[in-house]
KOLMI-828176 format. One record per residue (C-alpha): residue number from 1; chain; x, y, z. Coordinates in nm, 3 decimals. Example, Ala and Ser with C-alpha at 12.3 -4.5 7.8 and 13.67 -1.06 7.14 Angstrom:
PT     i   ch        c1        c2        c3
PT     1    A     1.230    -0.450     0.780
PT     2    A     1.367    -0.106     0.714
***
This chain:
PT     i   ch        c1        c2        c3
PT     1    A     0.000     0.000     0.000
PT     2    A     0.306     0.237     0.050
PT     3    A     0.456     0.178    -0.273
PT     4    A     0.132     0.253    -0.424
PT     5    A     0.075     0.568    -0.282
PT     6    A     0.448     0.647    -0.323
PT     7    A     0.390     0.589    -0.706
PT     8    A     0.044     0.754    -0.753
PT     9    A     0.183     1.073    -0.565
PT    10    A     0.466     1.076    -0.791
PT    11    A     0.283     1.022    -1.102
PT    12    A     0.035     1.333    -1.020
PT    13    A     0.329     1.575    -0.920
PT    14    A     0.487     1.444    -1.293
PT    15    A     0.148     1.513    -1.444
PT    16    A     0.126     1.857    -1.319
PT    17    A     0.298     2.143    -1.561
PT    18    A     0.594     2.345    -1.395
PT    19    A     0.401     2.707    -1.368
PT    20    A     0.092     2.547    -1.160
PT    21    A     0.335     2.335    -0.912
PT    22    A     0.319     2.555    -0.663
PT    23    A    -0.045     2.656    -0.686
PT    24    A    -0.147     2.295    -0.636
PT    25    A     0.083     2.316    -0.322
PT    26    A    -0.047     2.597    -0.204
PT    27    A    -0.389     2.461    -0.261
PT    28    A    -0.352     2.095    -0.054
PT    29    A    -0.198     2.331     0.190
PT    30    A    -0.511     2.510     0.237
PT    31    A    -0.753     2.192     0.220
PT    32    A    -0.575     2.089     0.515
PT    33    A    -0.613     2.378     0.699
PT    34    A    -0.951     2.386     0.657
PT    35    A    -1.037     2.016     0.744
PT    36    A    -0.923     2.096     1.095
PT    37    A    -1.224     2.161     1.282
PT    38    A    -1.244     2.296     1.605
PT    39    A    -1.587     2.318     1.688
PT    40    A    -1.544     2.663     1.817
PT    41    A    -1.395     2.571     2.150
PT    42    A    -1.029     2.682     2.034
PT    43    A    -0.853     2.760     1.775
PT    44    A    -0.509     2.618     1.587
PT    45    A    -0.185     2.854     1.527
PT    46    A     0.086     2.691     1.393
PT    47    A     0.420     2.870     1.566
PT    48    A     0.679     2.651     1.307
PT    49    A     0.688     2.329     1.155
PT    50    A     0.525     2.013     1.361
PT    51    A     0.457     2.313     1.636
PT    52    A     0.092     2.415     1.724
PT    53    A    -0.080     2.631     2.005
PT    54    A    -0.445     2.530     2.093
PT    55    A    -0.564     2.880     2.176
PT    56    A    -0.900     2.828     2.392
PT    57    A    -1.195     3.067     2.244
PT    58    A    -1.284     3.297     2.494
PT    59    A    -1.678     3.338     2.387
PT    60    A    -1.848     3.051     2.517
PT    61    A    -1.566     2.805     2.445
PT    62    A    -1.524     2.474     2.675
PT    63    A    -1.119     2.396     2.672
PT    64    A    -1.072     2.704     2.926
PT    65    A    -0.736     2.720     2.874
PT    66    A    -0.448     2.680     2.603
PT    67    A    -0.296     2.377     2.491
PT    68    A     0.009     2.279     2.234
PT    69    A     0.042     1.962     1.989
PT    70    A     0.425     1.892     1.896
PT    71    A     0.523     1.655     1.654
PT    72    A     0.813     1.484     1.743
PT    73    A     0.907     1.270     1.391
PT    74    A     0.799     0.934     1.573
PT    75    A     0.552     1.057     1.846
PT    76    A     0.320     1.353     1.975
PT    77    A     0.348     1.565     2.260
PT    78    A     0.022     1.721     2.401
PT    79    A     0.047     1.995     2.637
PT    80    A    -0.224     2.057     2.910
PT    81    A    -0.518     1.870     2.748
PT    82    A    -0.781     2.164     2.858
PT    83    A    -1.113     2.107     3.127
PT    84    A    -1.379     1.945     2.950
PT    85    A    -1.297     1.600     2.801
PT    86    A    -1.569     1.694     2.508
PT    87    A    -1.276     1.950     2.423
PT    88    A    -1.001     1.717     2.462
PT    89    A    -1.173     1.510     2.220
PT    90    A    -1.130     1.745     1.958
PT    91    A    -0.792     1.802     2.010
PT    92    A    -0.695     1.492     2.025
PT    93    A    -0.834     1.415     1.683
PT    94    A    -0.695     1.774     1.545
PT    95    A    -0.363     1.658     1.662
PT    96    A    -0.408     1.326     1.468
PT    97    A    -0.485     1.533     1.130
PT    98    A    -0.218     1.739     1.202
PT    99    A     0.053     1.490     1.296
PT   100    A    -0.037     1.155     1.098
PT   101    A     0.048     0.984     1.408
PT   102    A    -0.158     0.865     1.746
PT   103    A    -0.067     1.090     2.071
PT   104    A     0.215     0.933     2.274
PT   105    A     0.260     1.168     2.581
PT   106    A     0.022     1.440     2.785
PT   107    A     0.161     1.672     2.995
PT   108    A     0.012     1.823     3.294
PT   109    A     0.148     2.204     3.377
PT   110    A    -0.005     2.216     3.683
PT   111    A    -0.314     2.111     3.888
PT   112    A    -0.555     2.290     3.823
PT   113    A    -0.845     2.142     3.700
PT   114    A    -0.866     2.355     3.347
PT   115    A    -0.514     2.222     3.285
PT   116    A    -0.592     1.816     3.384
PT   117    A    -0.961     1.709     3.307
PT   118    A    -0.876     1.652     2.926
PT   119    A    -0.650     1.391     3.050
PT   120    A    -0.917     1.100     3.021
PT   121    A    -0.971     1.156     2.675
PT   122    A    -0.609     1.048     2.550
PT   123    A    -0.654     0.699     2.779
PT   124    A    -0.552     0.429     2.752
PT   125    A    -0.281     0.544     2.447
PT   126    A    -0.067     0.822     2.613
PT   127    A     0.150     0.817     2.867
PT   128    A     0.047     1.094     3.091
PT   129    A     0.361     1.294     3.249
PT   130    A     0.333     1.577     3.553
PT   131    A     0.592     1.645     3.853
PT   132    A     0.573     1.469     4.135
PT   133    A     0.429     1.735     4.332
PT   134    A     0.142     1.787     4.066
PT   135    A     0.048     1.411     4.051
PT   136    A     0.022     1.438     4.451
PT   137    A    -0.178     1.772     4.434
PT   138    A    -0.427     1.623     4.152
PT   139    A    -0.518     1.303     4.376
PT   140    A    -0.564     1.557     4.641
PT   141    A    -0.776     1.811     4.563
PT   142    A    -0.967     1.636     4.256
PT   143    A    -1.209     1.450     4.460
PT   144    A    -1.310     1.752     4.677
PT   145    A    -1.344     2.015     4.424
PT   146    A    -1.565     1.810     4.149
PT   147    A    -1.788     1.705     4.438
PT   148    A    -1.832     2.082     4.559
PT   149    A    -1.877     2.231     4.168
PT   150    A    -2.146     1.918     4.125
PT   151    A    -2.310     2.151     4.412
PT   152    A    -2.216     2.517     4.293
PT   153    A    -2.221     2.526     3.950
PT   154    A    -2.530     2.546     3.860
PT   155    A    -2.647     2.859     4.122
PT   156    A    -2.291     3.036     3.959
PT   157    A    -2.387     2.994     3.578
PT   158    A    -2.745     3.101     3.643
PT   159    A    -2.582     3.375     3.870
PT   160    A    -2.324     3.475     3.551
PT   161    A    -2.590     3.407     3.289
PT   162    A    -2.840     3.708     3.497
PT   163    A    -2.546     3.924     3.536
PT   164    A    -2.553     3.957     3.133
PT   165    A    -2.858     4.187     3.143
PT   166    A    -2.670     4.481     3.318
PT   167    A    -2.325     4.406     3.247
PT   168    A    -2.094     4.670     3.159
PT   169    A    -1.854     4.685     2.821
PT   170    A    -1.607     4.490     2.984
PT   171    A    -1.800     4.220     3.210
PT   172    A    -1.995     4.137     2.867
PT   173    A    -1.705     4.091     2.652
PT   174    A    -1.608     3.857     2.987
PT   175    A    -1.916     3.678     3.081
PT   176    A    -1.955     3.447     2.787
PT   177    A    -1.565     3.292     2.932
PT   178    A    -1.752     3.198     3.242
PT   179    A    -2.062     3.111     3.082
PT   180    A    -1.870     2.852     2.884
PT   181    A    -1.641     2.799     3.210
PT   182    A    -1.962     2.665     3.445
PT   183    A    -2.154     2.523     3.112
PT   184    A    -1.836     2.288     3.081
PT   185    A    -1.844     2.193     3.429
PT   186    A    -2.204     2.095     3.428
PT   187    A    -2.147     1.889     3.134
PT   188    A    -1.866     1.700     3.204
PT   189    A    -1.952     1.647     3.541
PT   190    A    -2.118     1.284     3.500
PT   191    A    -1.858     1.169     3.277
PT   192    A    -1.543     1.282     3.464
PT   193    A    -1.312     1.048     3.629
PT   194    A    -0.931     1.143     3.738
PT   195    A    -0.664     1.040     3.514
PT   196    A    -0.336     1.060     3.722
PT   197    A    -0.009     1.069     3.556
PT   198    A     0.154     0.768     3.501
PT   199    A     0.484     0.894     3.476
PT   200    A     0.644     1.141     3.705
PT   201    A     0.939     1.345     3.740
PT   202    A     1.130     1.637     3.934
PT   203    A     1.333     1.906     3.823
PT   204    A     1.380     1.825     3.445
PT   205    A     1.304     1.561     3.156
PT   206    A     1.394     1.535     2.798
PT   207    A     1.116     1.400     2.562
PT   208    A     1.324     1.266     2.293
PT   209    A     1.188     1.212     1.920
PT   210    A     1.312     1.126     1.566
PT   211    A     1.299     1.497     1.442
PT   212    A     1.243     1.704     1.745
PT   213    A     1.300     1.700     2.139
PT   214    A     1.119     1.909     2.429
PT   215    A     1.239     1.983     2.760
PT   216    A     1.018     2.010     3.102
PT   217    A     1.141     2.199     3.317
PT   218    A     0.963     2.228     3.665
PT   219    A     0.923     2.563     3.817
PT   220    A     0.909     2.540     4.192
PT   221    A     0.663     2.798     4.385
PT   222    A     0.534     3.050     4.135
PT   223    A     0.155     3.013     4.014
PT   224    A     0.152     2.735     4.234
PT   225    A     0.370     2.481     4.377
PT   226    A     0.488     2.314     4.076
PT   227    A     0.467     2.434     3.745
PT   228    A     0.553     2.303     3.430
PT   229    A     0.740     2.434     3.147
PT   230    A     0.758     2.266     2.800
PT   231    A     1.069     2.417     2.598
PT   232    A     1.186     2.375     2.225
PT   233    A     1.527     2.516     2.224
PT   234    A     1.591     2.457     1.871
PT   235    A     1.282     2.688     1.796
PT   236    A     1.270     2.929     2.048
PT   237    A     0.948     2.849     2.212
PT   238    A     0.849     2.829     2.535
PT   239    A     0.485     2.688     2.666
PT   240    A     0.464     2.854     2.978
PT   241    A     0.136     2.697     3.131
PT   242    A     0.013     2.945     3.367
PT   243    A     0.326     3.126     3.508
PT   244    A     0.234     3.331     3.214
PT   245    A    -0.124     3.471     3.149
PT   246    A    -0.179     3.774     2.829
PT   247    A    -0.412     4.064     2.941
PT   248    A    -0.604     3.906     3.199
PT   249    A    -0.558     3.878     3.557
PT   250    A    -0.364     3.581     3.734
PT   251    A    -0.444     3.370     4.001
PT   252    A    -0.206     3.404     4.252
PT   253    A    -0.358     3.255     4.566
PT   254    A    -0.217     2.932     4.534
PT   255    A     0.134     3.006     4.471
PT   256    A     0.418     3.276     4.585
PT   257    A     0.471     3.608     4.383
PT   258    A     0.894     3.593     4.461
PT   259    A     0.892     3.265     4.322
PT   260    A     0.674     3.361     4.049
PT   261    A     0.859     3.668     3.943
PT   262    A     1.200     3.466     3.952
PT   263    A     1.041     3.214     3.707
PT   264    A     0.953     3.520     3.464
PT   265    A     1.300     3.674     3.507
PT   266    A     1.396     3.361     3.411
PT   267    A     1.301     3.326     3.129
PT   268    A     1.273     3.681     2.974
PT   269    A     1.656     3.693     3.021
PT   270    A     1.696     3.411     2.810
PT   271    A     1.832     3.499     2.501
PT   272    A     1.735     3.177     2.346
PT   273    A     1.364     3.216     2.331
PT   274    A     1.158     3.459     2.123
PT   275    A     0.773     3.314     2.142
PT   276    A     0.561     3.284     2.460
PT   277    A     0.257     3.058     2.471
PT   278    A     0.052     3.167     2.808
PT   279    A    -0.159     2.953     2.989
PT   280    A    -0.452     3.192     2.913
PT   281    A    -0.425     3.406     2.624
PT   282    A    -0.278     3.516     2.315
PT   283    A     0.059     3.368     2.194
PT   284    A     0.320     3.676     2.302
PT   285    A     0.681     3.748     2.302
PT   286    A     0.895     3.859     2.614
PT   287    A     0.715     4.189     2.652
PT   288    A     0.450     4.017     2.825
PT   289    A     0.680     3.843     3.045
PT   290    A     0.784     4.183     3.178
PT   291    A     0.401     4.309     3.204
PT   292    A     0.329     4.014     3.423
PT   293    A     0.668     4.102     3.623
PT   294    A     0.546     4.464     3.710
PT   295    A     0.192     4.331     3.771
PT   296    A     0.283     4.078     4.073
PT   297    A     0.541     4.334     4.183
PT   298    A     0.281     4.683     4.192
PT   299    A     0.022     4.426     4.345
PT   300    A     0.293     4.301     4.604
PT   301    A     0.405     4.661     4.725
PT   302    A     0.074     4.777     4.710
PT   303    A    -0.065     4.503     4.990
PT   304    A     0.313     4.559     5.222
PT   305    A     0.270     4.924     5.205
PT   306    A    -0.109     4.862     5.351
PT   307    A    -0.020     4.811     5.711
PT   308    A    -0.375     4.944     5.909
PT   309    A    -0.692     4.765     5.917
PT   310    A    -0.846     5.087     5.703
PT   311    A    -0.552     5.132     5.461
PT   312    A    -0.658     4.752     5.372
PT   313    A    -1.011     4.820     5.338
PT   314    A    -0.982     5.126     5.093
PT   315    A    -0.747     4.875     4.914
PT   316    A    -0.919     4.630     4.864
PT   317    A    -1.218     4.876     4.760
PT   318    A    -1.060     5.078     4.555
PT   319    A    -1.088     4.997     4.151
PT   320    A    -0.869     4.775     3.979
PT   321    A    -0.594     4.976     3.861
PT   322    A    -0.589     5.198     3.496
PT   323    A    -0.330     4.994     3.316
PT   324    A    -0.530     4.657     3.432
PT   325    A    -0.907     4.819     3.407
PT   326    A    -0.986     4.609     3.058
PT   327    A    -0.806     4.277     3.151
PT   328    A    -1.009     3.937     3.197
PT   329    A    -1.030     3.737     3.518
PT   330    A    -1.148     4.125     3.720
PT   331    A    -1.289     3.912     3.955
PT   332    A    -0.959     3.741     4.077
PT   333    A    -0.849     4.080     4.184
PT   334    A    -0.979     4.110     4.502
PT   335    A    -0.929     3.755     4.630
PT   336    A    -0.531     3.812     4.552
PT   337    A    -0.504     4.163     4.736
PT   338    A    -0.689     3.956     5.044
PT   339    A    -0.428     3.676     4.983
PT   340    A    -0.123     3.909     4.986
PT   341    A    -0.259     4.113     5.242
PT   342    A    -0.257     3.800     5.482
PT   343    A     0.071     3.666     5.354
PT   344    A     0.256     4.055     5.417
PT   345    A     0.083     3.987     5.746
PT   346    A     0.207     3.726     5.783
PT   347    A     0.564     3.786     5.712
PT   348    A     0.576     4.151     5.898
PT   349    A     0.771     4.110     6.207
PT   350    A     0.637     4.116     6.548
PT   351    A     0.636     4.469     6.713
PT   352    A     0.566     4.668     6.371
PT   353    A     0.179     4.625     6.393
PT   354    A     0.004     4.983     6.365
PT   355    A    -0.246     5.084     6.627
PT   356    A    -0.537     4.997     6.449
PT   357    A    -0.458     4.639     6.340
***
């Protein structure tokens, strides 16, 4: 069967004249651009050859967050498999279109459940690969939170779906992100199971392949206690899971902003990479590595320099700042000022409380 596609492939490139070569190319190009369908949950961006971002579609879409599909030469490398397994579906067949080739290996950034719930959907093919620290958080938390959203959900998406009617400019072109957010909960929620890596690893591990090779590299205490980062040094790119996030707000309460901002400096000082895949977000270059930076540290000095019961209060209820007014995720704003309040608390030593604390 090879031969004879090896011969009928040659025989229509001999049949086709010299001026309409490249045409044709052009045109199979195309048809196989457009036989990728996403279903309007996300979107595909090709960064180089074998090299694709899932970008999540923030109006009503169900993957929540942004995933990659890396052809290796002899195997495929998905990265953070999004929250719905309806989603993860569809990429998983996208990345068989794209790469010729079944999945071999799903990487978790973090725990979080946007980042892990696709995981089921590449079983019982992949290998599934996470730190040691994420695999333990996962079998954690997993249990407790799908269990409480089973309860919650459905009084927050009627809550978000009502908040529509008088939303401003901003919370409407936000809403329909949570909308599909809770709507992918809800759906999923009968069908979910947890898929725990089966292969584990600290520090760093090479993913080796015929063509191409990835490194992880785990990032200790920064979005949260392990993250993930999935390098190609050959290319330049760098899938930074949720240590990065474009024009929306992070959450922060499960990790530590030093850490965090040492993990950014990190990499923005590296001279080897060029192209920035966020968690959340447009792909970006190292500009938005520095706009993070100065985001954790203004939000930082802002909570240390509020040391009296009332300077926290007016903090906390004063609007989000100018530069961050139009971002997404507004409503993480307030529970990370709380969280970094506590944690400058926390860390001020004893003696140096004002009078009104």
């Amino acid at each position: 069967m090879k031969l004879l596609l090896i011969v009928l492939l040659l025989s229509g490139i001999l049949s086709v004249q010299p001026g309409s070569l490249h045409a044709q190319r052009k045109k199979e190009k195309k048809e196989k651009k457009e036989k990728v369908n996403t279903s309007g949950n996300f979107t595909i961006e090709q960064l180089a050859p074998n090299v694709w971002a899932a970008i999540h579609n923030d109006n009503y879409g169900k993957a929540i967050c942004n995933a990659a599909i890396i052809d290796l030469g002899d195997k495929t490398v998905v990265f953070d498999p999004f929250m719905t397994p309806s989603a993860a579906v569809e990429l998983r067949e996208i990345a068989r279109q794209l790469t010729n080739k079944n999945y071999a290996y799903v990487v978790n950034s973090h725990y979080h459940n946007d980042h892990i719930r696709g995981n089921q959907a590449f079983l019982p093919n992949a290998t599934i690969i996470s730190t040691t620290t994420t695999r333990d958080q996962i079998e954690r938390n997993e249990p407790g939170e799908q269990e409480w959203e089973k309860k919650h959900a459905p009084t927050l998406l009627a809550a978000i779906r009502k908040r529509m009617a008088n939303a401003n400019e901003t919370e409407r072109a936000e809403l329909p992100y949570w909308i599909g957010y809770y709507e992918g909960i809800l759906e999923s929620s009968d069908q979910l199971f947890t898929a725990l890596a089966d292969e584990t690893f600290n520090d760093s591990l090479w993913i080796v392949g015929k063509d191409m090779s990835v490194k992880l590299i785990e990032c200790k205490n920064g979005h949260t206690m392990s993250d993930v980062v999935m390098l190609i040094p050959n290319l330049g790119i760098a899938f930074m899971g949720d240590l990065l996030c474009t024009e929306r707000h992070p959450w922060i309460s499960d990790g530590d902003i030093d850490g965090w901002q040492s993990s950014l400096k990190l990499f923005y000082e590296d001279t080897l990479y060029h192209t920035y895949v966020p968690g959340h977000g447009k792909v970006s270059n190292k500009q938005s590595l520095k706009i993070l930076y100065d985001y954790l540290g203004e939000i930082r000095d802002m909570c240390d320099n509020a040391q009296t019961d009332s300077a926290q209060e007016e903090l906390i209820n004063q609007p989000i700042p100018d530069p961050y007014k139009s971002w997404f995720c507004g409503r993480f704003y307030q529970p990370n000022l709380q969280y970094l309040i506590s944690i400058a608390k926390a860390r001020r030593p004893a003696g140096t409380m004002k009078p009104n604390e």
